[in-house]
ZABA-9971 format. One record per residue (C-alpha): x, y, z; residue in three letters; residue number from 1. Coordinates in nm, 2 decimals. Layout:
! residues N
REC     xx     yy     zz residuo num
REC      X      Y      Z     Ala NUM
...
! end
This chain:
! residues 158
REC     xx     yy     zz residuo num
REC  10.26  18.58   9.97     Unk   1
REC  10.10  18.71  10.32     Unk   2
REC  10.22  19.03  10.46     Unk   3
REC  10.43  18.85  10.70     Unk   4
REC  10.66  18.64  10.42     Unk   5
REC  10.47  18.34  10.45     Unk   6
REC  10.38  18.18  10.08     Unk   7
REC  10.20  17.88  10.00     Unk   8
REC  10.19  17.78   9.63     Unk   9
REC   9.99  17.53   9.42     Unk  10
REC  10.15  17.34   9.15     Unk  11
REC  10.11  17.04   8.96     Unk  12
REC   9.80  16.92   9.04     Unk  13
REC   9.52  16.72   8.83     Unk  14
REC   9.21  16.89   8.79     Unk  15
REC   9.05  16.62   9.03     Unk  16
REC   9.27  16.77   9.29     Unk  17
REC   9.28  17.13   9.23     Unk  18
REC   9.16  17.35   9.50     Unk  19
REC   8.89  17.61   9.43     Unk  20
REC   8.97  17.99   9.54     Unk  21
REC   8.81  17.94   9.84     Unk  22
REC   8.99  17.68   9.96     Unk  23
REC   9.27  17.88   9.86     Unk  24
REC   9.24  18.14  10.07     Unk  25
REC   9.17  17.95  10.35     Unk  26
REC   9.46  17.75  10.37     Unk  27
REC   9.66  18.09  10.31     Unk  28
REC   9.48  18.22  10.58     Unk  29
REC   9.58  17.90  10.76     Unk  30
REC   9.93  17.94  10.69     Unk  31
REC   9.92  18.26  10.83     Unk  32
REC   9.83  18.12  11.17     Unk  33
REC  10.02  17.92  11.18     Unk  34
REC  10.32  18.16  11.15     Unk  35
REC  10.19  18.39  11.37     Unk  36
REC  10.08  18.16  11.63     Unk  37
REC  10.34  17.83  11.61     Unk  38
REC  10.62  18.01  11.46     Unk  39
REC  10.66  18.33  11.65     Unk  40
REC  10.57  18.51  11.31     Unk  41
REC  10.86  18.33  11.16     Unk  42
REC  10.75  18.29  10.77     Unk  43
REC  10.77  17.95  10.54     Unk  44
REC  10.72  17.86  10.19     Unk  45
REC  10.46  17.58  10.20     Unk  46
REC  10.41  17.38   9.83     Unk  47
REC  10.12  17.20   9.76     Unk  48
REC  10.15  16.93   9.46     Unk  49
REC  10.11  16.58   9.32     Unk  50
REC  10.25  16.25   9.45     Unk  51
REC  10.49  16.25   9.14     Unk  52
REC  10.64  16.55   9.27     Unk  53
REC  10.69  16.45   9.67     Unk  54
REC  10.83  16.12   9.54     Unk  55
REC  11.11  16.30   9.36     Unk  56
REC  11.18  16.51   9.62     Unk  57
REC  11.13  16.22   9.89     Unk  58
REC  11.40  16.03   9.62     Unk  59
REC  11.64  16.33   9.62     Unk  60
REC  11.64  16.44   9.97     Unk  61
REC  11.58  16.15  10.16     Unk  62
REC  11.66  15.85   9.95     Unk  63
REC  11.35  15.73   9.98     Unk  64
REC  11.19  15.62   9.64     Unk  65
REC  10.79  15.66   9.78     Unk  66
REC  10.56  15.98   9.77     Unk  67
REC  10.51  16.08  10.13     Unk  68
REC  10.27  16.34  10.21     Unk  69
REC  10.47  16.58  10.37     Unk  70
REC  10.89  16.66  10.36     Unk  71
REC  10.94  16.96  10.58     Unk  72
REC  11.33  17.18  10.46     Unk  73
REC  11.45  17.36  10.76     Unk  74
REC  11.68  17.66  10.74     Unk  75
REC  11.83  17.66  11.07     Unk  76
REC  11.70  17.97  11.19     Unk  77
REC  11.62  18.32  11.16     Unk  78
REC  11.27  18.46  11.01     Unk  79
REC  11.22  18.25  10.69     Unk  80
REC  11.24  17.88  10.86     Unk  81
REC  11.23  17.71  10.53     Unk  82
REC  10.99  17.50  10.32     Unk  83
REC  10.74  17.20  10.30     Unk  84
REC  10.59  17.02  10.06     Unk  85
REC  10.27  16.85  10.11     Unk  86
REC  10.11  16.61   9.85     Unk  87
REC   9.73  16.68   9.73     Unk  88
REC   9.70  16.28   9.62     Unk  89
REC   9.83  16.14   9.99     Unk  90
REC   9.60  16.42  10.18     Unk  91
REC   9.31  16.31   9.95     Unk  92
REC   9.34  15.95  10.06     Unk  93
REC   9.43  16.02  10.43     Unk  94
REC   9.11  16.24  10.48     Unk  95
REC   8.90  15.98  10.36     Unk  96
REC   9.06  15.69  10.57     Unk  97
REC   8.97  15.93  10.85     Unk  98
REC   8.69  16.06  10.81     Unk  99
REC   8.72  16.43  10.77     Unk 100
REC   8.76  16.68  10.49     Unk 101
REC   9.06  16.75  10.25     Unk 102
REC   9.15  17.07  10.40     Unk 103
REC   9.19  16.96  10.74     Unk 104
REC   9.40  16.72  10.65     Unk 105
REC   9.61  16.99  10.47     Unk 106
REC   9.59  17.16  10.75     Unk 107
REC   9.72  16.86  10.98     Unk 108
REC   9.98  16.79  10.70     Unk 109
REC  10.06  17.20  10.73     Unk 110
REC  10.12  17.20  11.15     Unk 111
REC  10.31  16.90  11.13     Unk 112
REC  10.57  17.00  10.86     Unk 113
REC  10.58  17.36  11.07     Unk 114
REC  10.68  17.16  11.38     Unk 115
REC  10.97  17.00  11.17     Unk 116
REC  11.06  17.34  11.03     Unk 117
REC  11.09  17.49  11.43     Unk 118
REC  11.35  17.25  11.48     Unk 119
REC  11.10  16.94  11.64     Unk 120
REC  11.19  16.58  11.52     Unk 121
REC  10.95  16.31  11.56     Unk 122
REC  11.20  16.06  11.54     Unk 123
REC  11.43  16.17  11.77     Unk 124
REC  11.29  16.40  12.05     Unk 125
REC  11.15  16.16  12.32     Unk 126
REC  10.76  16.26  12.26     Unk 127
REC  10.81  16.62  12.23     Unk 128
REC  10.71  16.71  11.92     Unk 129
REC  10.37  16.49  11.94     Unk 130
REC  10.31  16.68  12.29     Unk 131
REC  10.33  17.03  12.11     Unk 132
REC  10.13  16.86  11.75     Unk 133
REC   9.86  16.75  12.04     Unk 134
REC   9.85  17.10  12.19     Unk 135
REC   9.83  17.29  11.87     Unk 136
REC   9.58  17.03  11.73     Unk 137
REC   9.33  17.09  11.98     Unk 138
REC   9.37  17.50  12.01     Unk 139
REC   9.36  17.50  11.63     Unk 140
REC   9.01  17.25  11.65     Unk 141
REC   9.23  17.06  11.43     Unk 142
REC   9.11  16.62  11.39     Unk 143
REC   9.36  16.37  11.50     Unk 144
REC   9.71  16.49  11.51     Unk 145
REC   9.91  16.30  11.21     Unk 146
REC  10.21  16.17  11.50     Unk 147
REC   9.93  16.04  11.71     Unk 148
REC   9.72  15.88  11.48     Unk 149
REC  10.01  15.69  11.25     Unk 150
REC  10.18  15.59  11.60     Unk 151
REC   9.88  15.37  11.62     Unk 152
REC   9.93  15.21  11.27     Unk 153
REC  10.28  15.18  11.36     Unk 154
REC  10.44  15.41  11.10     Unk 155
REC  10.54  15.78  11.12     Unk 156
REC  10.61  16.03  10.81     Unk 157
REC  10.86  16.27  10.69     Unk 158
! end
């Protein structure tokens, strides 16, 4: 847990796709960002696991029976917006259909399921969250935003 309440967690993951304490930190450090600079210093839980896991929860939560690679829990408010889960396994395979490494994907996986926990809703909000992913992809040197880049292949997640 960072000083500010922000947590990210590492669970269930096969050794292929465990992360080394390095990578770790920088995606903690990441994470802490992200609060500080998206969220208003707003803190989150953010899981990192296996597609076994994101397919239950997909199941349970959204009727869905498919991993996904992120599921974003809002709170409605106040300074712990929620949680997200992000899968290791759809990451993996994402970053190398695009060409860039694992932990940026996390990272893109990370913003977007922040934008859903600050109330923003893809599905619903006329462009504005893929404005603000846009914005915060290219002050954060992030690649590709995930809205823009699955617009193209005609699908959208979480």
């Amino acid at each position: 847990m960072s000083d500010d309440g922000t947590t990210v967690l590492f669970r269930a993951l096969p050794p292929q796709l465990r992360f080394s304490a390095e990578e770790k930190r920088a995606l903690r450090t990441f994470a802490r960002t992200l609060s500080q600079r998206v969220a208003g210093g707003r803190s989150y839980t953010c899981l990192i696991t296996d597609d076994r896991e994101l397919q239950t929860l997909n199941r349970n939560f959204r009727r869905k029976d498919y991993p996904t690679d992120v599921l974003s829990f809002p709170t409605g408010g106040g300074e712990q917006l929620g949680e997200m889960a992000i899968s290791a396994e759809r990451a993996q395979a994402q970053a190398l259909e695009f060409g860039h490494p694992r932990l940026d994907e996390i990272r893109i996986l990370m913003l977007h399921g922040l934008l859903h926990l600050t109330g923003l809703d893809h599905e619903r909000d006329h462009g504005r969250m893929a404005r603000a992913e846009e914005q915060w992809r290219e002050a954060l040197n992030l690649p590709a935003a995930l809205i823009a880049r699955t617009q193209t292949r005609g699908t959208v997640t979480s």
